[in-house]
N, C-alpha and C positions, 0 to 999 in steps of 0.2 A: 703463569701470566707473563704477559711482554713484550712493549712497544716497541715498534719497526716503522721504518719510513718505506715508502710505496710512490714509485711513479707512474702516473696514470701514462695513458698512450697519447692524455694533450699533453704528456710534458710536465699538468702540474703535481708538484711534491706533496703528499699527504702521509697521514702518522695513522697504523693501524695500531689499534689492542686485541690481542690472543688471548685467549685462555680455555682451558678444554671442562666441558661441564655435562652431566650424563654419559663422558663414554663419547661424547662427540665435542671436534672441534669448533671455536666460535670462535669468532670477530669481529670488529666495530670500528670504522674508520671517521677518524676527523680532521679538520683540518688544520691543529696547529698543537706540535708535539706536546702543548702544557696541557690540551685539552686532554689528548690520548693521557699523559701521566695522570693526570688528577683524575679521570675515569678508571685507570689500574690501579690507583691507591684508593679509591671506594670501593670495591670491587675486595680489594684485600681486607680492610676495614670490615667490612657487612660481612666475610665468610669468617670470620673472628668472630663476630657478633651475632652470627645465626640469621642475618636478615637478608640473606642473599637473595632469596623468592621474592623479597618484598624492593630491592632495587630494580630485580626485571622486571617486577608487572607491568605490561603492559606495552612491552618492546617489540608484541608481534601485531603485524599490519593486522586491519581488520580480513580483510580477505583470508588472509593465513589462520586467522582465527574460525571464521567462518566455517570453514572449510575442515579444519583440524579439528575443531572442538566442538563448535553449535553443531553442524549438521551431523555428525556420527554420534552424536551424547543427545544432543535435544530433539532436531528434526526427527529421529528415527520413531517419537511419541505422537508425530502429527499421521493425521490422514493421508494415503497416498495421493489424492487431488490438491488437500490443506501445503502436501509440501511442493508440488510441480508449480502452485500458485505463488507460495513465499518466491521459493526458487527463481521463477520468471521475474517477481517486482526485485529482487536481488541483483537482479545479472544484467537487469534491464535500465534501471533506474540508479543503483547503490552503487554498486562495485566500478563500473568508470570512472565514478566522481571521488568517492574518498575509499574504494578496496586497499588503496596504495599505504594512505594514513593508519600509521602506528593506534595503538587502541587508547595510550599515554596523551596523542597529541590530536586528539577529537577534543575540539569544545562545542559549545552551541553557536560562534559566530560560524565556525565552518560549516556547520549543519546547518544554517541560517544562508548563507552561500549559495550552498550543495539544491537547497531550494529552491532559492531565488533565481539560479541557473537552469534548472527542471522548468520552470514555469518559463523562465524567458524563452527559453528555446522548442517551443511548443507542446508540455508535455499535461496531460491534463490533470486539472485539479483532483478528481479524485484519484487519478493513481498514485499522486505525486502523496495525498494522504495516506494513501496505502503504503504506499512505500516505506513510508516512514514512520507508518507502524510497524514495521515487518523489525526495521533498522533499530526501531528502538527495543523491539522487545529482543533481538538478537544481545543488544549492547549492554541489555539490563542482566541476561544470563553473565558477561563478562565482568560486570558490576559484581553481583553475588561469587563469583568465583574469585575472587580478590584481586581481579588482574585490571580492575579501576575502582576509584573510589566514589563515584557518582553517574550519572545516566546525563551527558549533554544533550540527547537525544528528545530526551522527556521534557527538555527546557525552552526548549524552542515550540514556538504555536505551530500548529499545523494551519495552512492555507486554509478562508475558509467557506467551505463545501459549496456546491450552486445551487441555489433558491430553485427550489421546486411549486410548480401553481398550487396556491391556496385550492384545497377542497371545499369548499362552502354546501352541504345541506340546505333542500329544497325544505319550505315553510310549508307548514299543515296549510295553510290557505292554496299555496301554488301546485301541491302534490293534488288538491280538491281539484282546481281550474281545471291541469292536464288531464287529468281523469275526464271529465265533463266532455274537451275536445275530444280523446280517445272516443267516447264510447258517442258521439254525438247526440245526448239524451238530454244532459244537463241533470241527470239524477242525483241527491246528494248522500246517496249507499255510499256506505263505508266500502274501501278496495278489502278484501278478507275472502280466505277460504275461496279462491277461482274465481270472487264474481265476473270480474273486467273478461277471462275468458269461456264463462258462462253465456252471457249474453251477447258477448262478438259472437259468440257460436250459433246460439238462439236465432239472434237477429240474421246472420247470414243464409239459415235454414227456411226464418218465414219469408224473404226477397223471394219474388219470383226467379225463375230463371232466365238468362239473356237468349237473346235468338241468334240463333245461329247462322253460320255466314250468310250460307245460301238462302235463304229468310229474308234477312239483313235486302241482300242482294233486290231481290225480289219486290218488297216494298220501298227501296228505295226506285226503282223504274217504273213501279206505278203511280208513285207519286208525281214522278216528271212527265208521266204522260197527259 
């Protein structure tokens, strides 16, 4: 492990911490060298202490997460349509807004935010629900893997949904009326077992039949004569 100063290409002076962990190099930069020391001497502190997994949880974006651990571990149990769908409210809705945010630094006002800005910017209510079920059940996998200690996702209301028309059921009285008009009889036979096309049947069969054009025709110019 150990701190180095770093000058960016504005110019300004910042303090990295190194340290090499699985076989691969790492690093973290901040902005002011007490910062970088007191991060390296937690850091030394917790691999003393065995609790070194439990300072990182949580150090990788969501996207990195996503990506590295949900979709190859969890997605791979979903439906091939179930994951093109996640996927699409992912890429579509999530990941612009907080893919960037650590998994450590999600609360519910960001998620509360992340909303607020879906909806102002035209996105619809129910995707924006979806979404954020997709978001939270993603968040809650990283919750049970001990790389957060809570779901901010689940904290926050989901918008809520658009009112659909009341179905309202026709009354035995009103189902009787239309019947009546249907069948223009005024009959009060229960509707069962064909009748209403029993009798349009019936009744269509004893009407005579209409004349035909040339008929038609016919008697209409003897009448004018």
């Amino acid at each position: 492990m150990s701190v180095e100063p770093v000058v960016r290409k504005s110019g300004e002076k910042v303090w990295r911490a190194r340290w090499r962990e699985g076989g691969r190099n790492r690093a973290r930069t901040f902005s002011t060298r007490r910062d970088a020391l007191d991060f390296d001497a937690e850091r030394r502190r917790a691999t003393r202490a065995g609790t070194l997994a439990q300072l990182d949880a949580g150090t990788e974006t969501l996207d990195e997460y996503v990506t590295e651990t949900w979709a190859p571990t969890y997605a791979a149990t979903l439906a091939p349509k179930t994951q093109k769908h996640y996927g699409s409210l992912y890429d579509h809705h999530v990941s612009p807004w907080l893919g960037a945010v650590r998994l450590r630094d999600l609360t519910p006002e960001l998620v509360a935010r992340w909303q607020a800005d879906r909806l102002a910017t035209g996105a619809g209510v129910v995707a924006v629900r979806h979404a954020q079920d997709v978001q939270g059940a993603m968040v809650q996998r990283a919750v049970e893997g001990q790389r957060m200690t809570s779901n901010p996702v689940r904290l926050v209301r989901k918008p809520r949904a658009p009112r659909r028309d009341e179905v309202r059921p026709l009354g035995p009285a009103k189902v009787e009326t239309m019947r009546a008009e249907l069948l223009g009889s005024g009959s009060s036979a229960p509707l069962r077992d064909g009748n209403v096309w029993r009798r349009s049947w019936n009744r269509s069969r004893r009407s005579p039949a209409r004349s035909s054009a040339p008929e038609y025709r016919r008697r209409s110019a003897e009448s004018s004569m």
